[in-house]
C-alpha positions in Angstrom: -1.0 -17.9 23.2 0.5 -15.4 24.6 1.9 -13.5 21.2 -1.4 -13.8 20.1 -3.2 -11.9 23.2 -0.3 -9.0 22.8 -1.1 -9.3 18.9 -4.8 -8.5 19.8 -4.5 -6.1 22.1 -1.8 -4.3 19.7 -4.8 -4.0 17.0 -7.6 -3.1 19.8 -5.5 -0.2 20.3 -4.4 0.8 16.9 -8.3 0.4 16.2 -8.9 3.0 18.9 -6.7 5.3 17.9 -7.2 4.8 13.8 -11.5 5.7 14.4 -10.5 8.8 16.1 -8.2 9.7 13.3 -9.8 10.7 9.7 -6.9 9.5 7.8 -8.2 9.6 3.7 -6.8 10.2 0.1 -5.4 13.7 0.0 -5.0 15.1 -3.6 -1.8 16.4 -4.6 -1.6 19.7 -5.0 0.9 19.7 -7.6 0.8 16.7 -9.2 4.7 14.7 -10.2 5.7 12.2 -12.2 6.7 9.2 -9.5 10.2 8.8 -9.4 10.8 4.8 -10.9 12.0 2.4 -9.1 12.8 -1.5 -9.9 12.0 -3.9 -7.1 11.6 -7.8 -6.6 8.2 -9.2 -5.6 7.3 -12.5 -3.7 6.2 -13.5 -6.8 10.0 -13.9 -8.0 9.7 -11.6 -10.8 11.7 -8.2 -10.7 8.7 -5.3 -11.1 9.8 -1.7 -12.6 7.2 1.0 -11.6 7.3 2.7 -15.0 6.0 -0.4 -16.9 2.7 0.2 -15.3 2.0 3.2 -17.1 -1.2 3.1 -18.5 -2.5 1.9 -15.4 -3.9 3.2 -12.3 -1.1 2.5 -9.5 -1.3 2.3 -5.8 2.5 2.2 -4.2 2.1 1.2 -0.5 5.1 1.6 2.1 4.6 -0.8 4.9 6.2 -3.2 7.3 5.4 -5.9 9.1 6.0 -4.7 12.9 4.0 -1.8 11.9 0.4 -1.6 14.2 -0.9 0.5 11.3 0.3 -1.4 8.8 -1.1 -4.6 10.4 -4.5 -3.0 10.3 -4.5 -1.7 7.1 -3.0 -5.3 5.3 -7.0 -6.6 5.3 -8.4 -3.9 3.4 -5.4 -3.0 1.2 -5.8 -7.0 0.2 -9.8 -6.2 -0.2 -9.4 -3.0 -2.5 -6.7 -5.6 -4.3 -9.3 -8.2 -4.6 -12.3 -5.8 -5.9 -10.3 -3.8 -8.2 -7.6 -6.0 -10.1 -9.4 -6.7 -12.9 -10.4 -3.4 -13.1 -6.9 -1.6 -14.1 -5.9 -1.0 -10.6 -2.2 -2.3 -9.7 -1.3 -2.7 -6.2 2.0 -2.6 -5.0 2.7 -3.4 -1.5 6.6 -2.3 -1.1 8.0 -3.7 2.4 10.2 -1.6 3.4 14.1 -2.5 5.5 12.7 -6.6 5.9 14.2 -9.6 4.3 12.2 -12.1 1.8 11.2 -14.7 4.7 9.9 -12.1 6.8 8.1 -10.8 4.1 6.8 -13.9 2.6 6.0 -15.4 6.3 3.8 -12.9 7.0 2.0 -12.5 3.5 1.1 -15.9 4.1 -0.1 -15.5 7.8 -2.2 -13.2 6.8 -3.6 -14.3 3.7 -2.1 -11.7 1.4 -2.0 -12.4 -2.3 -1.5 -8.9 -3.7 1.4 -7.9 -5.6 4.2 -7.3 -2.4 7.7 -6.0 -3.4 10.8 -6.0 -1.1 12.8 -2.4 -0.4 15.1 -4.7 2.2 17.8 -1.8 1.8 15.3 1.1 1.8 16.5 2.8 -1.3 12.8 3.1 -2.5 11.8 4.2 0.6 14.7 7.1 1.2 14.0 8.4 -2.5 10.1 8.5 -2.4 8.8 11.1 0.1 7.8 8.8 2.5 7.3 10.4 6.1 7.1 6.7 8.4 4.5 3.7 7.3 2.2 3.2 6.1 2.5 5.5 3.1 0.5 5.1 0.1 0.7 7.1 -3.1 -2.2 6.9 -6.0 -0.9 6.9 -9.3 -2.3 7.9 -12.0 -2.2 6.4 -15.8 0.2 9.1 -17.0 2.4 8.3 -14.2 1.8 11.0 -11.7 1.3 11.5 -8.0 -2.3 12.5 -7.7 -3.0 11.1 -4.0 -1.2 10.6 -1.0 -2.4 9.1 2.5 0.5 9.0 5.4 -1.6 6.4 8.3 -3.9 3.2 7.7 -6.7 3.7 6.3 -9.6 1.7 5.3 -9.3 1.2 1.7 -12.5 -0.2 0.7 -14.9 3.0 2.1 -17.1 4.1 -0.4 -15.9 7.4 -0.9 -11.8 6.1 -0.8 -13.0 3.4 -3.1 -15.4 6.2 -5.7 -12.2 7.8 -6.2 -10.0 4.9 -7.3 -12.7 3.9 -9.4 -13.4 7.2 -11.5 -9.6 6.9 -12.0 -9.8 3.7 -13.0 -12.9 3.5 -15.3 -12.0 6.9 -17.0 -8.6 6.7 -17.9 -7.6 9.7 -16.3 
């Protein structure tokens, strides 16, 4: 009982601070191919980044003690949900926690999108990732074209608009 009181209280005030922060998709101004990186998944497959090209490609840094992160999860599994079988991969890269951890959690919270481990942080350190959650929109050719540093609520209509016109137009 009582973890679960702290856990609530935890979100109640990353909720509070989240709405009075505009966190959104930021365009890249300069827009770079995404440095490749091969990862295992829950899913017990070994997932390289540049065998997605072609597709739309969200990378996600997170972690699991990570208020942010904990609030984001939900709608990051949402945007998964709505847009799979539209072109959109989702790759949810854990970063510095081992495989139990990980798949513990996924399962705690119902996660069934694509979640790679970075247990020794090598992704992490290479990618410009400034804390988590870090998110980086990908675009079919393989480059950077959004970044978000903070949770954010993936499913808005406008954050949403944007992933689709990258999605249904093959940019």
């Amino acid at each position: 009982m009582r973890r679960s009181v702290s856990r609530a209280a935890l979100l109640l005030a990353v909720f509070l601070v989240h709405a009075s922060a505009a966190y959104e998709l930021e365009p890249v101004t300069a827009p770079e191919s995404a440095a490749d990186f091969s990862l295992a998944g829950l899913d017990g497959k070994t997932h390289q980044l540049s065998k997605y090209r072609g597709k739309v490609v969200l990378v996600s840094f997170w972690a699991s003690w990570c208020a942010e992160c904990i609030y984001e999860m939900p709608s990051l599994q949402a945007l998964s949900d709505t847009l799979r079988n539209d072109g959109l991969v989702i790759l949810a890269v854990n970063v510095g926690e081992k495989e139990p951890l990980v798949r513990s959690f996924a399962e705690q919270n119902n996660l069934t999108m694509l979640i790679l481990l970075d247990s020794e942080m090598d992704t992490y350190k290479r990618w410009p990732v400034l804390g988590v959650p870090t998110a980086f929109l990908i675009n079919r050719r393989g480059e950077v074209i959004f970044s978000v540093v903070g949770a954010i609520e993936w499913t808005e209509r406008e954050t949403l608009s944007r992933i689709r016109a990258l999605t249904s137009h093959g940019h």
